[in-house]
C-alpha positions, 0 to 999 in steps of 0.5 A: 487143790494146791494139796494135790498139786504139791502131792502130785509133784512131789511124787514125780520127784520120788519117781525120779530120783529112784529111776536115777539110782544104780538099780536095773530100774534106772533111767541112766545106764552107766557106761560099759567101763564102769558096768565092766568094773562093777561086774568084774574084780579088777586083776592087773593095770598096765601104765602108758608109756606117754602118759602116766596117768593113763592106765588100761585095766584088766579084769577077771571074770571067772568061770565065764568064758569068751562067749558069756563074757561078750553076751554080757556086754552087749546086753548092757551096751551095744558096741560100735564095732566088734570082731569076731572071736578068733583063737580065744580074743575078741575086739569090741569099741565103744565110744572112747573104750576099746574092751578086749577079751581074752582066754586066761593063759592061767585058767581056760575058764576065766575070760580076762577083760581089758579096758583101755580108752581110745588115747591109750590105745593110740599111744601104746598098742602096736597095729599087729594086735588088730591084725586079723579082728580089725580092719585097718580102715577102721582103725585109720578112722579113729585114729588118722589115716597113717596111725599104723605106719607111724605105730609101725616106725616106733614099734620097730624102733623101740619095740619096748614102747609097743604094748601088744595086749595083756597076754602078750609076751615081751618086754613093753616098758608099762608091764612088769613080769609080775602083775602089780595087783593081782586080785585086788580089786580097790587099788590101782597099780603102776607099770613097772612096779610102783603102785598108783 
């Protein structure tokens, strides 16, 4: 009797620890930031201009447009919020994650897939890059209700300090003209250069 009990238990335990392995079989999900990084080859990061251990991420997925792109990260996580797609880029938050898609300027059939945690968003994106996805309520809700005005008053006072998403043209402070790890998908680079 105590021989099948012992079976018995350890048996569930075999269950379980396979069941919390990384397979598709797996009871715990990642979360859509590691989902997207161990989807897609990381491209490019850009560093906060408040914070230097703060990044947003950008990867690549290629021959894979906007549209595959989001089916793809709705499957594995539904997101709280999404925009719909409007002249190649679309908006999706995720608790703490805002993930933006957007046409690559070098290849229309890549998609390119920007990571950013909500505090970097907060502290870096200027409220014209929501203008037209994102309601202003909304954003006011995650962020206090006079985020935009006072992002507004810094983007017009130091417009360097104003991030406006990854294709943006521009002279923000965290991003170099040159990507700072372009195709490489172990290292994790700086905002003006300087590798991290």
């Amino acid at each position: 009797m105590k021989k099948s009990i012992l079976s018995v238990l350890i048996a569930a335990v075999l269950l379980f620890v396979a069941a919390c392995g990384n397979g598709s079989g797996s009871i715990f999900k990642d979360g859509i930031e590691e989902y997207i990084s161990n989807t897609y080859p990381l491209y490019d990061t850009i560093a906060s201009t408040e914070n230097s251990d703060q990044y947003a991420r950008v990867y690549r997925a290629e021959n894979q447009d906007i549209a595959s792109v989001a089916d793809s990260l709705q499957e594995h996580e539904e997101p709280t919020e999404m925009s719909e797609e409007n002249q190649g880029k679309q908006i999706f938050i995720y608790d703490q994650y805002f993930v933006t898609l957007t046409q690559s300027e070098d290849n229309a059939s890549n998609t390119m897939i920007e990571v950013a945690e909500e505090e970097f968003v907060r502290n870096n994106y200027s409220p014209g890059f929501f203008e037209g996805y994102l309601l202003a309520s909304l954003l006011g809700n995650i962020f206090g209700n006079n985020w935009s005005t006072q992002r507004n008053q810094t983007c017009n006072l130091n417009p360097e300090r104003c991030y406006g998403g990854y294709n943006s043209s521009g002279s923000y402070v965290g991003k170099t003209s040159t990507p700072t790890i372009r195709g490489a998908s172990s290292n994790r680079g700086g905002g003006t250069g300087a590798g991290k």
